[in-house]
N, C-alpha and C positions, 0 to 999 in steps of 0.2 A: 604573385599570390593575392596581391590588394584588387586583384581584376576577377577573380572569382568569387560565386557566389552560389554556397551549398545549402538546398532550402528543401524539405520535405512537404508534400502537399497531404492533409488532414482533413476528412468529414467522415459525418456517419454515411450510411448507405444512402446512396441514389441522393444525393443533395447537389453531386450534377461536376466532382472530382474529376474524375477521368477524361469528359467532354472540355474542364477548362486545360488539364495537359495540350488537350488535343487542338485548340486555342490557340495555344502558345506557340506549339510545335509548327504549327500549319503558317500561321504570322511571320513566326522568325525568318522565314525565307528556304526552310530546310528542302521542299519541295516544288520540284517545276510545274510552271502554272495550268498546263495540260496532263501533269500527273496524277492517276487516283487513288486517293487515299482512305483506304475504310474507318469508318467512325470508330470511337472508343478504340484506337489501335494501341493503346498501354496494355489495355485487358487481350491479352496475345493467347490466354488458355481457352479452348475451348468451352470449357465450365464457367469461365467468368462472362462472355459473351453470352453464355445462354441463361445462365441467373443475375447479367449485370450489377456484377459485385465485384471487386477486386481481392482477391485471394491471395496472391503473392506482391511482395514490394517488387518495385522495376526502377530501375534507371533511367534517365535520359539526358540531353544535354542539347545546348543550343549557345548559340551567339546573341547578344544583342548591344549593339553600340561597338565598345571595345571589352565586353564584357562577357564571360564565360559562367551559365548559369546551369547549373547539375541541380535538377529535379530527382525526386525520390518519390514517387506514386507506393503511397502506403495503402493498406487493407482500411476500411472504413467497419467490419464487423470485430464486436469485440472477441471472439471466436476466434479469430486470426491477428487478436495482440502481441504475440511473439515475433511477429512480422512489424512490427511497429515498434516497440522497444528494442531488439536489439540493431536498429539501424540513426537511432536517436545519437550514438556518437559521431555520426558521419557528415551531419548539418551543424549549421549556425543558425538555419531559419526557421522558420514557418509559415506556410500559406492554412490560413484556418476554412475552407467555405463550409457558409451556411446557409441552408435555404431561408428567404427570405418571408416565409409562408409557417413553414415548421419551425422554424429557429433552432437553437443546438437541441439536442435529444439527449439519452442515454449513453448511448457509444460516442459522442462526442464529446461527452464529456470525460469518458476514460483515454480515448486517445488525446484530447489535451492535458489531461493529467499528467501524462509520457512527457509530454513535450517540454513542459514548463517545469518539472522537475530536471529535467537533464541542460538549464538555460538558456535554449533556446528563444531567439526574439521571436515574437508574433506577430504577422500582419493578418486581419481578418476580413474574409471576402464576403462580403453578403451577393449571394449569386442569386440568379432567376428572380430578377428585378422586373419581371417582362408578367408573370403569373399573375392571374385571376386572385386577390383579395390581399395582393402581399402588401405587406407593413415591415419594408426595413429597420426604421426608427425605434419600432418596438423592437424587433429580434437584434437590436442592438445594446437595447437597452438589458434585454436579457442575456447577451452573449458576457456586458460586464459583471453582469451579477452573478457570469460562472467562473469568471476570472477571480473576482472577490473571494469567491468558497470554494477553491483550488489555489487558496494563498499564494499568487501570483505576487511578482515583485514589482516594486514604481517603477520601474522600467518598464516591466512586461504589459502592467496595466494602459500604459501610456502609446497603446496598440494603434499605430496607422489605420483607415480603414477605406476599404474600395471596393463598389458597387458595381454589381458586373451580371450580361447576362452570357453564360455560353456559350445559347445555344445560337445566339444573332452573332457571337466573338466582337461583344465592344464591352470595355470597361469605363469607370471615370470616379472621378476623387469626390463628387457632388451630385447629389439624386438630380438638379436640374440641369445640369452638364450635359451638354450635347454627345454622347459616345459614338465614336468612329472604329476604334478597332481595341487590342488590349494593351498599346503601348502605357498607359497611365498605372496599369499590374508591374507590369519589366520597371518602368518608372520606379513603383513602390519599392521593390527588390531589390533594385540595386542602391536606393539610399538609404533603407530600413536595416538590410538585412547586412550583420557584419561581415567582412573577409573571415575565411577561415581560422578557427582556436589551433595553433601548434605552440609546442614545448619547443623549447631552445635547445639550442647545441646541432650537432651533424648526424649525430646518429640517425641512423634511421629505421621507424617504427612505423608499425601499422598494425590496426584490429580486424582480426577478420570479421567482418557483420553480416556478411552473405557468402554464400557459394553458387558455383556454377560447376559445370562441366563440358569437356570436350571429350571429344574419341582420340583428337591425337595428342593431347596436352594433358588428358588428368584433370584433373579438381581443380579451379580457378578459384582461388580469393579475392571476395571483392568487401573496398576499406577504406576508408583516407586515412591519408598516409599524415601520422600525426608532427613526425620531424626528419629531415634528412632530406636525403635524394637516394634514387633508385637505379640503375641499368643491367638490361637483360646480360645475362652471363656474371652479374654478382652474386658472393659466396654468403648465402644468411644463415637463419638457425629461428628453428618455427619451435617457440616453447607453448609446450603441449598443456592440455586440462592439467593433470597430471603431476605437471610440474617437471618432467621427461624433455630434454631438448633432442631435437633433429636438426642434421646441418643439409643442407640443399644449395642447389643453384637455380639464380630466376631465366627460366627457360622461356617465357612470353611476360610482356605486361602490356594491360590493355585500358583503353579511356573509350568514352561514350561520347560521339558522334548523332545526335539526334538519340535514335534509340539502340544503333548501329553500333557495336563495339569494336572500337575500330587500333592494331597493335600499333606501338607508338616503343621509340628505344630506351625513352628516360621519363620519370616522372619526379615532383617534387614534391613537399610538405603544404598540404592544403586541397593535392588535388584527389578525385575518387577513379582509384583504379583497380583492376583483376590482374593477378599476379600467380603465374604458374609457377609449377617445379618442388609443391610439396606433395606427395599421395594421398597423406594420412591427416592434412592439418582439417580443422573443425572449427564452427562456429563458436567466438570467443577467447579464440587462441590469441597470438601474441607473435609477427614477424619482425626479428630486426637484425641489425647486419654484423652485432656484437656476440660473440658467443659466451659473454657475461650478462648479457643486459638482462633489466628486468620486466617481468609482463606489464604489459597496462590495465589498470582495471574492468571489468564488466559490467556495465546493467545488468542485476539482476530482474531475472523476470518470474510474473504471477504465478503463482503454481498454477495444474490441472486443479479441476471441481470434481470433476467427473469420469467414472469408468466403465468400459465395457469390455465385453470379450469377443475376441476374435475365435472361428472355430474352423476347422476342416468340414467341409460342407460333406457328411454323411447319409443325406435323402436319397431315395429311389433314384432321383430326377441327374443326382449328380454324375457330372462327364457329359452331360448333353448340349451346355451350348459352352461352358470354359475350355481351357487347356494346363489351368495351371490348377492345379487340385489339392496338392499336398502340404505338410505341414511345412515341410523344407520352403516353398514355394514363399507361402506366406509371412515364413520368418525371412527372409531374405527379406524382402518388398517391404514390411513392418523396420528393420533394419537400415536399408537404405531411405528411408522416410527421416528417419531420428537425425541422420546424419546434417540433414537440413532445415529440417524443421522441431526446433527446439523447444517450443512448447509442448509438443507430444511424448509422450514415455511409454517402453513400453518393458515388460516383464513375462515370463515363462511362466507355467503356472506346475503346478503337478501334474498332471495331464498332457501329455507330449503333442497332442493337438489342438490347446486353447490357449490362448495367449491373454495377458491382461493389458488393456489399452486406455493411459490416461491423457485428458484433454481438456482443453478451455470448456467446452462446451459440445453440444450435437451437430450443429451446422459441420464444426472442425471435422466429427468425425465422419458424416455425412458424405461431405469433400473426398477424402481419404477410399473410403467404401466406393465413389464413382469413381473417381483414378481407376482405383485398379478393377474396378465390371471392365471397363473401356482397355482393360490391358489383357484380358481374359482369367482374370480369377472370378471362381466361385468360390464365397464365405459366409458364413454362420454369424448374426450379428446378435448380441443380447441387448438387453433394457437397459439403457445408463438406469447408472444409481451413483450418490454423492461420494464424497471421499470426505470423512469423517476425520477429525482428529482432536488429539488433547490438549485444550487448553492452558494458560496457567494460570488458570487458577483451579489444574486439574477436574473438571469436568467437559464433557463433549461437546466440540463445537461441531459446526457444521457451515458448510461456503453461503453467506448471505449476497443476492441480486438488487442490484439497484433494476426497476421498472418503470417504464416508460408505457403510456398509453395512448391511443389515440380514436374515440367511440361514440357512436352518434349518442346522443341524449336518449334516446329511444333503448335503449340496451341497456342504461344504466345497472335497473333492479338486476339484473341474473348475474352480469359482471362482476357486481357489489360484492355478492352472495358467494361467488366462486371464489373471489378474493380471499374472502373473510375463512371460506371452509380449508384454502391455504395459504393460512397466517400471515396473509401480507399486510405491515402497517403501509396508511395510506399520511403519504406527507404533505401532500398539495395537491388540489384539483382545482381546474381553472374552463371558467368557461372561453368557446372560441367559436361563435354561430351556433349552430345545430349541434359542434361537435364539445366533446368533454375532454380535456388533458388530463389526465391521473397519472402522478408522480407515486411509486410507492418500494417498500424496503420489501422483499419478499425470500423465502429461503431457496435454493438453486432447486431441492428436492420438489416444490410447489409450481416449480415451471417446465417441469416433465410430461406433458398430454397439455399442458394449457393452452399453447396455441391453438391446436386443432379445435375443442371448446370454445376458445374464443371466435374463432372463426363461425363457427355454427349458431350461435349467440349474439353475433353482429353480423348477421347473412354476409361475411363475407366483406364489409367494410373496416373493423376495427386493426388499427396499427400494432405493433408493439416493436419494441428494441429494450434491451436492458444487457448489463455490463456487471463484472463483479465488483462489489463491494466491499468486503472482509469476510476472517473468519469470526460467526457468533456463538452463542448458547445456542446448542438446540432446541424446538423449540416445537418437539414432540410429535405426536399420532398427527396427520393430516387427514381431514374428511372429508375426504372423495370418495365421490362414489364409482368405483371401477365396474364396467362392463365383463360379464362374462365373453368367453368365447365362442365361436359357432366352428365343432372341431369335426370333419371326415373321419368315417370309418371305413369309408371304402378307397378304393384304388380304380380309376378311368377315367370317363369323359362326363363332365357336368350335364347336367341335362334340364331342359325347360321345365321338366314337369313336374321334376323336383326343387327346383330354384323356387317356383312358384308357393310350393310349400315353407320351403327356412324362408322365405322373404316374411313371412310371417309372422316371425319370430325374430327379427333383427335387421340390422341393414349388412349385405351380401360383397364382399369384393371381385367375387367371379361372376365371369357370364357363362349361356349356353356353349358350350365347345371348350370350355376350357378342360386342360389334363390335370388331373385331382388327385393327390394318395394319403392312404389313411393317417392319422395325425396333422395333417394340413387344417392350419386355422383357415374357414371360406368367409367368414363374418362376425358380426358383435353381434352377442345376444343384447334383448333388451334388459336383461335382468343381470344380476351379477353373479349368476353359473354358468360354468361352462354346458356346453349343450353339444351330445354326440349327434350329427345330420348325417344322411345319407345321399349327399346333389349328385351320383350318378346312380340314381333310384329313375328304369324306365316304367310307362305304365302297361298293366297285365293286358294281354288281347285277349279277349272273350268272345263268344258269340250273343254276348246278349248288349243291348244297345241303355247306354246310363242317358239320363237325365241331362247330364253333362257335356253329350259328345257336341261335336262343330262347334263348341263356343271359344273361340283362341285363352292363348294366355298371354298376359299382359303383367312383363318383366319391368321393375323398376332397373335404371342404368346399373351397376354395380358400383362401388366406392371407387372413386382414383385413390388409389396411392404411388407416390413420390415418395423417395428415402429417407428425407426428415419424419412424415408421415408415418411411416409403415417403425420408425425406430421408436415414434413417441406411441404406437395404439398398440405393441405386445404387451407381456405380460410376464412378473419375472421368470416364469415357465418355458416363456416362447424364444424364440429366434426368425431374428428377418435370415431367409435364404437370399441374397443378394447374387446372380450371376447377368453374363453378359446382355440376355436375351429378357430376364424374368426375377420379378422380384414378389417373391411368396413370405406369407407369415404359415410357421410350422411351430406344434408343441416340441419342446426339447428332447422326452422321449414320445415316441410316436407308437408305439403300444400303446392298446387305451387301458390291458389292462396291468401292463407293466407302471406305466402311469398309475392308476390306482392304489398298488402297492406302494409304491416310492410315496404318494402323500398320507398313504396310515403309516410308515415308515417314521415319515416327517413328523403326523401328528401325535405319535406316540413317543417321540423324542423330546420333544417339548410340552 
């Protein structure tokens, strides 16, 4: 046990995690030196590869010296902190990297939150030493002053630190240090970081902190094992949420081999393994070989902010490029999501085909929404909106966002302005060249559409990340100003000559040839009414010759929308159509004049 060493690796996004795994891995010796090895191979999901982001926690393991070192490749987006808390029991360490350029952010600073509360030690990496303007010294300077205001303890404070670039793979204990490879990292790890925390005595326990699955084994638990020893074919008892025991036998257990999980006959206290032979066990349960004993406790984790609904995709268009259509379909798939990913919740509604779906945030649900296009469902997505609740000192809070900014000096004024119209107080801004850092407290409701705004307002250059913060006072009417819609009346093929016309009137998300049906949002008005168009409007052939004829028309491109996108620009009215092939924004009811009814309905109720 004194020769192992269980250490989670921690940054916000893209600060360059996943390429120092890949570091390590490659070093150790795990691969023959004419073997090829694809970059960032932690990120194994296709979604992570093409938004290089790490989405699910992984495993790996590696030798160095006489030392046996289990990595944990955690999520860097606060959206995917349920992935990050509950794996905090399964380490003693921490790898912290931070770019050396941006220094910690927002989400950095919430997943070291996790870490330092659950006691974990901390080594911090200041990575991409090699970048254009970087200043380790400062972002080291800053890294302690997050440790300080995350009441870190003299121990924790007292953070080894080692400078490293990934992407050349050398590290070193000293900015003037000649780097040859990562061994001065391994170095750090194995004198920083302690042998594993176990409880005394024989029993043997273990938490479950992740699942896996097999076709021939069932649901694998994976956990370090907190005391005892283990062997396949022993008699346990998996105590349930519930409080419910089940008695099983361990039919497989399995350790981590590079990234390879490789079965093995005995394990002991300290080490991280996957342990088959229960059907039914869950994230947070409790394995041990007593059928007295008691559970271990849990991290609890963050609540959801935010909620949306899921729906049976009912448009014209549906069944034409999915396979899985129905409400059954969906609750399954929503169902087996929960089972592993505990940050999500989800609920029935009255409505036999809408489901209500609670989350960290939109990216999360984003994620979720691709899954399953890519598994062939078609669904109905509505507009997050916050998750409200009562304070005590009984009146309405509402989930407040720590924000993170990063915007040329040139943008300032409009930024300012959007801020201020959603109540975000500003706690520090910091000049850095050209660019401006804005620190500020904003409420989760005020960062619904702001990205896409900020992006059009900083052409395209301004950063953001922000993390939750608590629940506060609400903190009232937001003034934004929302965009009407640009809604179809008709049903066919878009056509140039009418595009030419609504481009007019807004900016367009369809081109010429696209298939259209009435109630389909095609654009944002530029005003804040919705506006009925007709884009498969042809023009009339006559015999008489206009003013107009042979002179082309000349289409601006249509709007990209991406998932995040298309979930922040509807409207509470609307729904993203999400299927395999196509992703549409449509009004809820798609009668225009059924619609009309429903809002004198509306307005005559209130």
């Amino acid at each position: 046990m004194d020769r192992i060493r269980n250490i989670a690796i921690i940054a916000h996004v893209d600060h360059g995690k996943t390429t120092l795994v890949d570091c390590l891995l490659t070093q150790s010796g795990l691969f023959r030196d004419n073997q090829e090895v694809a970059e960032r191979m932690m990120d194994s999901m296709d979604l992570e590869r093409e938004k290089g982001i790490t989405i699910r926690s992984k495993n790996a393991s590696f030798r160095y010296r006489d030392h046996q070192i289990n990595i944990v490749d955690t999520p860097g987006h606060a959206d995917f902190g349920g992935e990050v808390e509950r794996i905090m029991n399964m380490i003693d360490g921490v790898l912290l990297v931070v770019d050396s350029v941006e220094g910690p952010q927002a989400q950095t600073r919430f997943v070291l939150r996790k870490a330092l509360e659950s006691g974990a030690k901390p080594i911090v990496v200041v990575n991409k030493i090699d970048r254009e303007n970087a200043a380790p010294h400062r972002v080291l300077d800053q890294v302690f002053d997050l440790f300080l205001s995350l009441d870190a303890s003299d121990d924790q404070l007292d953070f080894p630190v080692v400078y490293s670039s990934a992407k050349t793979g050398i590290a070193k204990h000293e900015l003037q240090d000649e780097g040859q490879n990562m061994e001065p990292l391994c170095d750090a790890i194995v004198k920083h970081t302690p042998p594993p925390r176990i409880e005394p005595g024989d029993e043997f326990k273990i938490l479950v902190a992740n699942l896996d699955y097999s076709e021939y084994l069932g649901r694998i638990a994976l956990g370090k094992i907190v005391s005892g020893r283990i062997q396949i074919g022993h008699s346990v008892t998996c105590i349930h949420g519930d409080g419910s025991r089940e008695r099983g036998k361990v039919s497989a257990i399995f350790c981590f081999d590079g990234m390879k999980r490789v079965q093995v006959e005995s394990a002991e206290a300290g080490d991280i393994i996957g342990l088959a032979g229960f059907e039914s066990v869950s994230i947070g349960e409790t394995i041990c070989d007593s059928e007295n004993g008691k559970a271990l406790p849990f991290v609890p984790i963050d609540p959801p902010t935010i909620r949306m609904q899921f729906a049976v995709n009912d448009g014209p268009f549906a069944g034409k490029d999915g396979n899985r259509l129905t409400a059954r379909h969906i609750r399954e798939r929503l169902e087996k999501e929960i089972r592993t990913n505990i940050s999500l919740r989800v609920a029935p509604t009255q409505a036999p085909n809408l489901f209500d779906v609670e989350a960290r945030g939109e990216m999360q649900i984003a994620v979720l929404v691709e899954q399953m296009r890519r598994e062939g469902f078609e669904i109905l997505i509505s507009r997050p909106e916050v998750i409200f609740k009562e304070g005590e000192d009984g009146k309405l809070h509402e989930p407040i966002e720590k924000l993170f900014l990063e915007i040329p000096q040139s943008s300032m004024g409009p930024v300012m302005e959007n801020l201020s119209n959603r109540k975000a107080e500003i706690t520090s801004m910091d000049h850095r060249g050209e660019l401006m850092m804005i620190q500020a407290i904003i409420p989760t409701r005020g960062l619904i559409g702001f990205e896409t705004e900020l992006i059009n307002q900083t052409r395209g250059t301004g950063i953001i990340s922000h993390s939750f913060h608590e629940y506060g006072p609400s903190r009232g009417t937001l003034n934004t100003h929302p965009q009407g819609s640009l809604v179809s009346v008709e049903t066919g093929e878009a056509t140039a000559y009418a595009l030419d016309t609504i481009q007019q009137r807004g900016k367009c998300f369809i081109g010429p040839g696209d298939q259209i049906y009435a109630g389909m949002v095609v654009g944002k008005n530029a005003r804040d009414q919705d506006l009925p168009v007709n884009p498969c409007r042809v023009k009339k052939l006559t015999n008489m010759r206009s003013s107009g004829d042979g002179k082309g028309i000349l289409l601006e491109p249509p709007v990209p929308l991406n998932l995040e996108r298309a979930i922040e620009t509807i409207t509470d009215d609307e729904f993203v159509e999400a299927t395999p092939q196509n992703l549409r924004l449509r009004k809820k009811i798609l009668d225009e004049h059924e619609r009309r009814r429903a809002e004198k309905r509306l307005k005559n109720a209130t």
